[in-house]
N, C-alpha and C positions, 0 to 999 in steps of 0.2 A: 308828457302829453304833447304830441304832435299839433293837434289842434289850438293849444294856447300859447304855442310857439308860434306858429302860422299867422294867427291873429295878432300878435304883439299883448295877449292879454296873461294873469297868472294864470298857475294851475290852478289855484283854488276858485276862482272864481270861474273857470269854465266847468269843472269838478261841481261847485254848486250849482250852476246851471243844468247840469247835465241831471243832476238827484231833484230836480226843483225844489232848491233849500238854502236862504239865505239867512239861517240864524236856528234857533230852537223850534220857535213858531211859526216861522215867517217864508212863504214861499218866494223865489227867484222874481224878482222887477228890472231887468237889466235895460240900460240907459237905452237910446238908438243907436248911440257912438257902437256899442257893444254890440248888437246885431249887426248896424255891415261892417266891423271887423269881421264877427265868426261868416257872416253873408261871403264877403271876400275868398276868406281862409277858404270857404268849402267851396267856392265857385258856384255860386247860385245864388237867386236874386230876393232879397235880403226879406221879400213877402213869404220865403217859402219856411224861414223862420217862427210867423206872428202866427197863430193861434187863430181861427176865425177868421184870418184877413179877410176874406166878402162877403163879413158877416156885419149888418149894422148894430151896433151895440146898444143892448136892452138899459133899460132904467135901473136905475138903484133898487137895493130892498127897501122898501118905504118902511117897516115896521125898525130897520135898525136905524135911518137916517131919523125917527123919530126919538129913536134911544139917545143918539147923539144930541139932539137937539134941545131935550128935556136934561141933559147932565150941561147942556153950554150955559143954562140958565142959575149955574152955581157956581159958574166961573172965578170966583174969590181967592183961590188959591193959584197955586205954583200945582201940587198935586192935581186939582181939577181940569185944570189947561191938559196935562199931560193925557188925564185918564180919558177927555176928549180924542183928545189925538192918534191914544192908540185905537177908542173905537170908530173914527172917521177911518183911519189906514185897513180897518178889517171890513169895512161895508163892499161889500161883490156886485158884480154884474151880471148877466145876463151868460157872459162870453167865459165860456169852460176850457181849460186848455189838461192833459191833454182831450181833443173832440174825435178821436179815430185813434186805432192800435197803432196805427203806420204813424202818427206823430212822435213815437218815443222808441221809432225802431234807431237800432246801432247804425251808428256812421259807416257807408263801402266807400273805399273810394274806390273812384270812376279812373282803374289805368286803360 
């Protein structure tokens, strides 16, 4: 992969970026370090990356932020900490990615 050359980043990790998958469940959250790497690598400015950028970002799902909130109040374990944590990491926003066909078309480069 040319492009995770470019970047100094692995395959795999641009490879998941590219499939939006960073585990079984779990979609792509890549750092900022790692957009203006690929920003760089592609020559272009690291907003044309983010999903929504002028977009102001909606509020949480109120009925899962009350899911979580009602399991924090059982917190006694090692397991209940956890099982918080994974439904905080799953609560979504407003902002959909991809939001248009053209956000997941294939890389040209530009000779």
């Amino acid at each position: 992969m040319r492009l995770a050359e470019l970047a100094g980043l692995s395959r795999s990790l641009v490879s998941n970026l590219e499939r939006n998958s960073s585990g079984a469940t779990r979609s792509s959250d890549p750092t900022m370090s790692t957009i203006y790497r690929l920003a760089y690598a592609l020559r272009v400015p690291p907003a044309v990356l983010l999903p929504a950028v002028g977009e102001e970002v909606g509020e949480l799902c109120w009925e899962a932020l009350e899911r979580v909130v009602e399991k924090a109040k059982d917190l006694d374990t090692e397991e209940g900490e956890r099982e918080v944590r994974r439904e905080w990491s799953q609560l979504s926003t407003t902002v959909a990615w991809p939001a248009r066909p053209e956000d997941t078309k294939p890389f040209a480069s530009k000779k």
